[in-house]
N, C-alpha and C positions, 0 to 999 in steps of 0.2 A: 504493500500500500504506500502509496508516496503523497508527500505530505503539498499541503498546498502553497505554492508562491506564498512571498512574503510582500508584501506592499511599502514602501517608506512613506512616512509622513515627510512632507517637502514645503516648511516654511516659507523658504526663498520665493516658492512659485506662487502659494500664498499671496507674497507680498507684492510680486508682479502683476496677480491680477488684481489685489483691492487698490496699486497702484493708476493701473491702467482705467479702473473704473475711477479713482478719483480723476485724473486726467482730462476723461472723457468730460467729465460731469463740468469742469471748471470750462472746459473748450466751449459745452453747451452752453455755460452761465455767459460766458465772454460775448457769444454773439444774441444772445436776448438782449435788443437793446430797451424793451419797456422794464426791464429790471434791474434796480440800482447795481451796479457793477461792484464796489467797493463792499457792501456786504453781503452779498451773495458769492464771490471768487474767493473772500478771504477761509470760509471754513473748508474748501476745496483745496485749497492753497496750504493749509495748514495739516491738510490730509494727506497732501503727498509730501508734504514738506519728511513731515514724520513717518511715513512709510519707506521714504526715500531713505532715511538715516537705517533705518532697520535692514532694509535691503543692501545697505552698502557695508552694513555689516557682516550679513551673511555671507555675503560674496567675496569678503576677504575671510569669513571663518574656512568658507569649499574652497575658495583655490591654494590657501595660503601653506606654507611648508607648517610640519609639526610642531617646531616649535614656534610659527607664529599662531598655530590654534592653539595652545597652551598660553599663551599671553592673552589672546582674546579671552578666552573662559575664564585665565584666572584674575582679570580686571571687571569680569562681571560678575566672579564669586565674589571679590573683595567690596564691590560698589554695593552688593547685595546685603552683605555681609554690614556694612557699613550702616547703611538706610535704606532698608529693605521697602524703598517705594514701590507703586503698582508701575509704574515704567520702566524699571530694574528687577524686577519680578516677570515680567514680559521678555525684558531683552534677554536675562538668564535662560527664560523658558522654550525662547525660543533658537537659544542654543544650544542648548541641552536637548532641543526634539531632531535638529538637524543630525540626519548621519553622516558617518565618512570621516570622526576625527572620535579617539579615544576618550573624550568624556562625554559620549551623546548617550541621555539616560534618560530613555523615554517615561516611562514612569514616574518619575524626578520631576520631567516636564509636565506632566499630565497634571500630577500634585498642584501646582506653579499656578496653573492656568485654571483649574477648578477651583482654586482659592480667588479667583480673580475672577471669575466668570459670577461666582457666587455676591461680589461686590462690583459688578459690570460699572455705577458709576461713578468711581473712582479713573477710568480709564477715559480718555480720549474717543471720540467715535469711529477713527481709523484704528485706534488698537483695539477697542472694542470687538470691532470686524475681525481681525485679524486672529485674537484670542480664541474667538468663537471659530475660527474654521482652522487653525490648527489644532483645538483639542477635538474636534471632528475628525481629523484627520489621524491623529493620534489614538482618537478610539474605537477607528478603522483596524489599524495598525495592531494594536495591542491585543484584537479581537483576532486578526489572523493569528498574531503569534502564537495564543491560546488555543487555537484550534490545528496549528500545524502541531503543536505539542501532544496534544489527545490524542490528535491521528498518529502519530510516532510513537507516545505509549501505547495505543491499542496495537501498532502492529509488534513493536517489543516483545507485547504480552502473547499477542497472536502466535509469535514463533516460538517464542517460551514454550507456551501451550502447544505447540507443532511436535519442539524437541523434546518435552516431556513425555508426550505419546509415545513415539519413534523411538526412546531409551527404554521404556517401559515394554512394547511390542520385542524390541531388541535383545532384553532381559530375561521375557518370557523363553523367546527362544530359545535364545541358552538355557535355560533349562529345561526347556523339553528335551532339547538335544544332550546333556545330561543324564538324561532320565531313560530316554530310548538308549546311550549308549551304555549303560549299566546293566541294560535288562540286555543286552547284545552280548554284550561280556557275559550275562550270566547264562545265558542260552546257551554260547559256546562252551561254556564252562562245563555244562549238563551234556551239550554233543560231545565234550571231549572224554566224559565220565564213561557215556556209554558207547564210545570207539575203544577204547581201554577195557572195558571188558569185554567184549565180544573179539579182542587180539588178542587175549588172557586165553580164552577160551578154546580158540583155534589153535594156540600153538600143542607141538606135540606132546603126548601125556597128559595135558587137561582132561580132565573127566568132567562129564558130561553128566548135569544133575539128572537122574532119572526121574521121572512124572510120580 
């Protein structure tokens, strides 16, 4: 039985598309012109402002050598660490769900984001978004894992149970074959008793029991 694909949770992509839709949205505002311009682009503006910061992080956590993933994580554990705000609690979570660098702990991140989700408005409306479709994303993810795992112990257990049969049937045999070779032995043992007497009996001078 083989277990099923694994899916990654992919912040970065994420944040390309709540990007591309703030984008869009501010482009839209730009050419309404029966609509004040200045307060309608600003919270658009301020949506990708900060998607944009998040994504350029990302982008340096994937391409960047080891130890510059090790410096990014460990300035988000220490910011965290520091003052554990909902925007450092974010940027944490969402490096911690990104694969591809030894401290991605999706779990860790999941934690991160349902504490933050549970207090959505402490966040920004772009991180809001954002929160909300990578712990989506994550508990896509964490669902596969869990279910390639069951599949992989049941089939463990399957061949377990295969090879306990197969030693068991194997075992049997041997002992039958045991058991038949003993009683073979001991057949022969009785033909060879009575070859031995009837050569006793032939040879010359043997007397011959009369009836």
């Amino acid at each position: 039985m083989r277990a099923r694909p694994e899916r990654h949770a992919t912040p970065l992509a994420a944040a390309l598309i709540l990007l591309a839709v703030a984008g869009c949205h501010g482009t839209f505002l730009s050419r309404d012109r029966a609509a004040p311009a200045p307060r309608l682009t600003a919270p658009a503006s301020t949506s990708s402002l900060v998607l944009s910061d998040y994504l350029l992080l990302l982008q340096r956590l994937v391409q960047g050598s080891a130890s510059e993933q090790a410096e990014i994580v460990a300035r988000a554990e220490n910011e965290y660490d520091t003052a554990p705000t909902p925007s450092r609690a974010l940027r944490l979570a969402l490096i911690l769900s990104t694969p591809g660098h030894p401290a991605s702990d999706q779990p860790r991140a999941r934690r991160l984001l349902s504490e933050l989700m549970a207090h959505p408005e402490t966040l920004l409306p772009a991180e809001r978004a954002l929160a909300f479709l990578q712990l989506s994303q994550i508990d896509d993810h964490l669902t596969l894992v869990a279910e390639n795992r069951r599949l992989q112990t049941d089939a463990v257990r399957e061949d377990q149970a295969r090879t306990a049969a197969a030693n068991r049937r194997l075992q049997a045999e041997i002992e039958e074959n045991t058991h038949l070779r003993k009683e073979l032995e001991e057949a022969r043992a009785k033909l060879d008793a009575i070859a031995n007497i009837e050569l006793n009996q032939r040879k010359p001078g043997a007397t011959t029991p009369h009836p």
